[in-house]
ZADO-1210 file (C-alpha; in nm, 4 decimals, padded with zeros to 6 digits):
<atoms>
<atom x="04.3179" y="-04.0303" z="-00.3761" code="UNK" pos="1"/>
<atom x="04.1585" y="-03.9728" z="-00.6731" code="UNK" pos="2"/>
<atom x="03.8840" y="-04.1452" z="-00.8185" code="UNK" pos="3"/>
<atom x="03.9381" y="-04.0689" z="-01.1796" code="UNK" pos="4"/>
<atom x="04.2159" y="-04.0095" z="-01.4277" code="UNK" pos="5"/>
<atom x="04.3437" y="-03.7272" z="-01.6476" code="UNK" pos="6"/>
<atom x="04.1586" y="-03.7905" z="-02.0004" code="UNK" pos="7"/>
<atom x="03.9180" y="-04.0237" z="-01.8884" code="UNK" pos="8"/>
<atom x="03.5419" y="-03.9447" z="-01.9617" code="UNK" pos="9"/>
<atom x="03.2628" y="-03.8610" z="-01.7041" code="UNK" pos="10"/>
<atom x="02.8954" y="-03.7614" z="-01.7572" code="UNK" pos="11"/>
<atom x="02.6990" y="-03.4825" z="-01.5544" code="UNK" pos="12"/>
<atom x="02.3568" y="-03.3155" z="-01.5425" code="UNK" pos="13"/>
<atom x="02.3620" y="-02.9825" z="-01.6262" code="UNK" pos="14"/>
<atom x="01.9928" y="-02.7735" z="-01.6423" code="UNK" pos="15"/>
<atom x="01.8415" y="-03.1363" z="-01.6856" code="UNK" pos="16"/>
<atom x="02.0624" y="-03.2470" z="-01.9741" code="UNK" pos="17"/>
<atom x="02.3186" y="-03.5424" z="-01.9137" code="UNK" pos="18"/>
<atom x="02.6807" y="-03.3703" z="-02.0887" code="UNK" pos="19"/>
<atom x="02.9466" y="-03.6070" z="-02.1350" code="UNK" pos="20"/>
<atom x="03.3040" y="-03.3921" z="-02.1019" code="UNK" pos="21"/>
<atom x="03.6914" y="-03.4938" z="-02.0696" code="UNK" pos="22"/>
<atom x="03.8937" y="-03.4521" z="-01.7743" code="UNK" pos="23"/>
<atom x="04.1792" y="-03.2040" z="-01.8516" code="UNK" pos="24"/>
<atom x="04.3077" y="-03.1244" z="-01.4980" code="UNK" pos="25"/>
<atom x="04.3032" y="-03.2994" z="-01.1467" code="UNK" pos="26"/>
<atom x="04.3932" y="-03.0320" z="-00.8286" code="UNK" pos="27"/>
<atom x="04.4458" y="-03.1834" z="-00.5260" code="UNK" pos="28"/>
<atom x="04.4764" y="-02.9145" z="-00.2266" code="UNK" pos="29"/>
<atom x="04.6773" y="-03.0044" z="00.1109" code="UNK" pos="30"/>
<atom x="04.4646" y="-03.0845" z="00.3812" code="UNK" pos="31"/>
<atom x="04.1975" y="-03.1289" z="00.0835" code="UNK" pos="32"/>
<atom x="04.3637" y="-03.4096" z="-00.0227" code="UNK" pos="33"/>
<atom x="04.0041" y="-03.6571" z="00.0122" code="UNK" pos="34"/>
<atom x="03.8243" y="-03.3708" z="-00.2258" code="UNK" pos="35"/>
<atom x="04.0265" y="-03.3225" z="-00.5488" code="UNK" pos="36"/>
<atom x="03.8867" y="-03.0831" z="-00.7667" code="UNK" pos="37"/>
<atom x="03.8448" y="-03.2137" z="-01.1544" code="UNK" pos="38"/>
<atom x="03.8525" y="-02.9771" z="-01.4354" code="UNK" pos="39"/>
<atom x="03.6456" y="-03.0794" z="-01.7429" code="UNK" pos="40"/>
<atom x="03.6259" y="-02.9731" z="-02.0607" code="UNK" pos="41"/>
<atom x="03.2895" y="-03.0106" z="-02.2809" code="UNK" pos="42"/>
<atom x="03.1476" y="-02.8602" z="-02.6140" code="UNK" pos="43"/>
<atom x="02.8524" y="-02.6683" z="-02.6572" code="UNK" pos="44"/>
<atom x="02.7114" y="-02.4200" z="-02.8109" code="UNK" pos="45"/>
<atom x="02.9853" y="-02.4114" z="-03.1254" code="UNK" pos="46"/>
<atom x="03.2666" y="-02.3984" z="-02.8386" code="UNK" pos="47"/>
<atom x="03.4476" y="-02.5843" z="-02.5658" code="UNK" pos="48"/>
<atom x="03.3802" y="-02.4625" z="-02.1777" code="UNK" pos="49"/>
<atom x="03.5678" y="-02.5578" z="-01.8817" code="UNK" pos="50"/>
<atom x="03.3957" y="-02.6069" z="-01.5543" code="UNK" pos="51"/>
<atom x="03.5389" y="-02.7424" z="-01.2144" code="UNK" pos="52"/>
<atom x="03.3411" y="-03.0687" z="-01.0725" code="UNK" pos="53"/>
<atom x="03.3971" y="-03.2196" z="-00.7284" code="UNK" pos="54"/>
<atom x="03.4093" y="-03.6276" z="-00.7650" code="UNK" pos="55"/>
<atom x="03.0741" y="-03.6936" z="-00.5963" code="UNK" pos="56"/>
<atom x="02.9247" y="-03.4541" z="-00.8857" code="UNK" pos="57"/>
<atom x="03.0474" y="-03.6875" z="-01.1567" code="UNK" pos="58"/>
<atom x="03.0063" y="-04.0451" z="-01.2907" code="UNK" pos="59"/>
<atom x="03.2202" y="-04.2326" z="-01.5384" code="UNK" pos="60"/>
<atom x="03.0852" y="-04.2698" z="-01.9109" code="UNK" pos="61"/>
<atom x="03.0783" y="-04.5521" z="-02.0904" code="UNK" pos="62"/>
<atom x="03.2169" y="-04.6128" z="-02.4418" code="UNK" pos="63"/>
</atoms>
């Protein structure tokens, strides 16, 4: 089951920086089902990225 939802906010350090992105996408994969895959979206660099995250990589933000 999933930890987090779709638009909620998590945090992650990337290259020693803490990046604080959105949740776009949640894939859960059959026989996977106790590792979905989270899709985030983040801006940097004058543009948005998307990256996949596994749960254990990511932390809720606060406000």
């Amino acid at each position: 089951m999933a930890k987090f939802k779709v638009n909620d906010f998590v945090k992650h350090r990337i290259f020693g920086q803490t990046v604080v992105m959105q949740i776009v996408n949640i894939s859960v994969y059959m026989g996977l089902e106790e590792a979905p895959i989270y899709t985030c979206r983040y801006f940097g660099n004058g543009r948005f990225y998307s990256e996949d995250f596994y749960e254990h990589e990511l932390k809720l933000a606060e406000n």
